[in-house]
C-alpha positions, 0 to 999 in steps of 0.5 A: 940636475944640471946646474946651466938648467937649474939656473935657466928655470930660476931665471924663467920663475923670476921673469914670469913672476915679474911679468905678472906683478907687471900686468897686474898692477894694470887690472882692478882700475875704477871709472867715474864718467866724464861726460862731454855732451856734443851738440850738432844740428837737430842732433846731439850726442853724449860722448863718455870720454874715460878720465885719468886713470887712477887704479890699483894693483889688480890680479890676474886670476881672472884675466881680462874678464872684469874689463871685457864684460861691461863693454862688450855689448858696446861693440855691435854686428854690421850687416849690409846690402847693395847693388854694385857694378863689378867686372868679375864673377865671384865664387864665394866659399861657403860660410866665409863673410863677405867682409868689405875689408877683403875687397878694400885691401885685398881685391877679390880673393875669390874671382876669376878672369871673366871681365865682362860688366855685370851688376851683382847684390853685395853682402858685407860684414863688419862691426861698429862700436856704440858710443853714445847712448843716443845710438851713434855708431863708429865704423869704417867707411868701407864697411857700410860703403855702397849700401842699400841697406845697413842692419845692426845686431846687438849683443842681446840679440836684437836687430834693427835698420842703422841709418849712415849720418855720414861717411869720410872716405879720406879717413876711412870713418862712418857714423850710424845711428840706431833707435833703441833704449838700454844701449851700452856706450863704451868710454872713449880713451885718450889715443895720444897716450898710446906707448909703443908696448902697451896692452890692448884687445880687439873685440868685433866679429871676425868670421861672423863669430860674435863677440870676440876678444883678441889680446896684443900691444901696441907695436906702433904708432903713427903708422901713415895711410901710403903704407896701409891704403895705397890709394890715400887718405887722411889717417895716422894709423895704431899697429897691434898684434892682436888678432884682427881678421876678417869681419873685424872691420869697424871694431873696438881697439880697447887699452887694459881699462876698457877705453876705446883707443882705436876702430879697428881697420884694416891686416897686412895679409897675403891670405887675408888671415892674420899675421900679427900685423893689424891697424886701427884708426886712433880713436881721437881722429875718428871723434873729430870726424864724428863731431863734424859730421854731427855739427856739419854734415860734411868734413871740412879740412884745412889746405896749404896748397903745396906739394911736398916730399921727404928730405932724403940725405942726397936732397939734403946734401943737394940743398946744402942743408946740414940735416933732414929734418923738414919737408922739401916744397916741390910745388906750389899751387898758384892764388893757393894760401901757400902761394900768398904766404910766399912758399916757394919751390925749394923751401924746407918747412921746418915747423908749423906753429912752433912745433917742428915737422917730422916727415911729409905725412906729419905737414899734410896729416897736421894741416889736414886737421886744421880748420878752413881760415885757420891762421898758420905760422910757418918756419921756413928755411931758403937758401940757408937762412931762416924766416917766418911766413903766415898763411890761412888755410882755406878747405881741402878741394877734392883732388883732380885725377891726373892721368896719361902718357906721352906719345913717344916722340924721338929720343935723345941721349943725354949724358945720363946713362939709362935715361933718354929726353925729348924736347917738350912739345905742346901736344905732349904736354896736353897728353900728360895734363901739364898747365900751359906754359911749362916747359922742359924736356920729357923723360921717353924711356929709363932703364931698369936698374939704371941711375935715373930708376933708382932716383924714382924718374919715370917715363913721361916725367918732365924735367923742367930744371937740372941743379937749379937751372932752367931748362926747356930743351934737349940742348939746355938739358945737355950742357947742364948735365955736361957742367955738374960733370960727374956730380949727382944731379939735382932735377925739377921734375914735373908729374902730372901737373905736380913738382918734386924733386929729384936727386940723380947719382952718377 
């Protein structure tokens, strides 16, 4: 035999024997149960949160089998009903479940081009995960959205009208609640602990096929909502690899000892298959959500009142910044707690309460999580230097839709190649929504392809400044452009309503 192959199979005998002595020591961990009761209005609830692991080297000859079995009975069918408007006409394929996860990431797979309005009955199908004995079900919000109806089978077969306790769309949670003794509550994990490689399984009812189990890792954590859920939200997502499909929505994300460590949400999908790419909301955020609806009704967040971006290098270099660690202020709310702390267009927010900020999502995501009248310290950088600014949050307002675009008026060249600027009028500034008083000139058309498309400008941006300096119209807008001379442009831009900046190559 040939002694390149001999040494291969030895290598290949050594890692499969390593791999397995890996994976075992993970198995034959014992449970002792924590108990956390949580007490809301006219309800209560026993959450079973899991203790520190204190296991033993386990075996493999059994698989995950000794894990998998006591939960299960844990993770429930969902079924739901209701009348929804829709301007498509569906041609449903035989035996494929109506999941909600199709229609939230996907659209309609299954449409044609009639758009005429209609009212047609809606069928979903998701999962839920039991998690006190008191029949407090987590699922997701698009599961059981819309429903007239909402019916949830057990493992032993056992069917019954679920009632909503509530719903948070920003997070994508829901929590139920079913009337019915001998419940199997699953163990709530510790999401935080989660490492990047760590083995985990994901149990719901894909396809309407019960009780299924999927085995992968972790291949991320801190996933942010833009990249998942285009249309927003307030969730820090799990990515696994572990199969999650159609009719999973709602589902059990569980680590090697049974924990529940994330509710299952959502594929990336072409086909609306899997690839290997699934997420799950960690299981931390959700019980918060929970405990609000049950003490609360309603999910309260905290707000600063702030636009914000991300510090690219070019913002950075713009800002004579020497790193990108922080989050650039584009705008601030007026009377807003960010206003009254004294936060400024141009501030760098570098930590909040001594902990640093890493990115844009990481501020809006930490401050979300804070309760109304919360006390915050803010790190700030201006102009180079460094101060502490204090703000109490007040709640979250629901977010005013903005909308709209200019009626083209005439154009100007610019000095910007791409990119054509008319001064702004008040009849445009209505159109775009702007509050009264701003001024600038308006972006009526950029090139594909061009410098300014690159900088993400838009037609019916308004620049409002141009390397710091005020500009309010086109010959104030040319003469800065003209003074920078060939130098990137940093530019105040105003959209819809919200500031950000902007860095401009040349």
């Amino acid at each position: 035999m040939d002694s390149r192959i001999l040494q291969v199979r030895r290598s290949i005998a050594v890692m499969g024997l390593a791999v397995a002595l890996l994976l075992g020591g993970g198995l034959g961990w014992t449970f002792n149960a924590n108990v956390q009761p949580v007490l809301g209005a006219a309800r209560a609830v026993t959450l079973s949160v899991a203790p520190e692991p204190q296991g033993s080297a386990g075996s493999l000859t059994q698989g995950f089998a000794d894990v998998i079995q006591p939960i299960v009975p844990a993770v429930v069918n969902i079924q739901t009903s209701g009348n929804v408007q829709t301007t498509r006409q569906r041609a449903p394929i035989p035996n494929l479940p109506d999941d909600p996860f199709f229609r939230r990431f996907f659209g309609d797979p299954f449409g044609n081009d009639n758009q005429q309005p209609s009212e047609r009955r809606q069928r979903g199908l998701g999962s839920g995960v039991i998690v006190s004995p008191e029949g407090y079900i987590l699922t997701n919000n698009h599961v059981v959205e819309n429903a007239a109806e909402i019916t949830v089978r057990l493992s032993d077969k056992r069917e019954m009208k679920a009632k909503l306790v509530g719903a948070d769309p920003r997070s994508d949670v829901a929590v139920l609640q079913i009337q019915a003794s001998g419940l199997t509550a699953m163990k709530l994990g510790d999401s935080s602990k989660l490492r990047v490689g760590d083995l985990v399984l994901a149990i719901g009812n894909p396809f309407g096929l019960d009780e299924t189990v999927t085995l992968g890792i972790v291949s991320a954590t801190g996933r942010r909502n833009a990249e998942i859920m285009p249309d927003g939200g307030y969730a820090d997502f799990i990515q696994t690899d572990a199969a999650i499909n159609p009719g999973n929505s709602g589902g059990a994300l569980v680590n090697a000892r049974g924990e529940l460590i994330g509710i299952n949400t959502a594929i990336f999908s072409g086909s609306g298959g899997n690839l290997g790419i699934g997420f799950a909301i960690p299981v931390n955020m959700a019980r918060g959500i929970m405990e609000q609806i049950l003490k609360t009704g309603k999910v309260s967040r905290g707000y600063l009142g702030i636009i914000i971006q991300d510090l690219t290098p070019d913002l950075a270099n713009a800002f004579k910044l020497s790193s990108t660690d922080g989050v650039l202020v584009g705008d601030v709310t007026p009377d807003s707690p960010g206003a009254n702390a004294g936060l400024q267009k141009g501030d760098v927010v570098v930590a909040v309460n001594g902990q640093p900020v890493t990115d844009a999502q990481d501020l809006r995501l930490r401050v979300s999580q804070l309760a109304p009248g919360t006390t915050v310290r803010l790190d700030v950088v201006r102009d180079g230097q460094r101060r502490q600014l204090t703000a109490t949050l007040v709640e979250l307002p629901e977010t005013a839709a903005r909308a709209g675009g200019p009626n083209a008026p005439q154009p100007a060249e610019t000095g910007v190649e791409g990119m054509q600027v008319s001064t702004l009028t008040a009849d445009i500034a209505q159109q775009l929504n702007l509050p009264a008083g701003v001024r600038g000139v308006v972006v009526t058309s950029v090139e594909p392809d061009s410098s300014a498309a690159e900088a993400q400008i838009q037609r019916g941006d308004v620049i409002q400044e141009v390397n710091r300096r005020t500009v309010t119209n086109v010959e104030q807008f040319r003469a800065a452009v003209r003074e920078a001379a060939n130098q990137p442009l940093l530019l105040l831009v105003n959209r819809g309503g919200q500031t950000m900046f902007r860095v401009l190559a040349r």
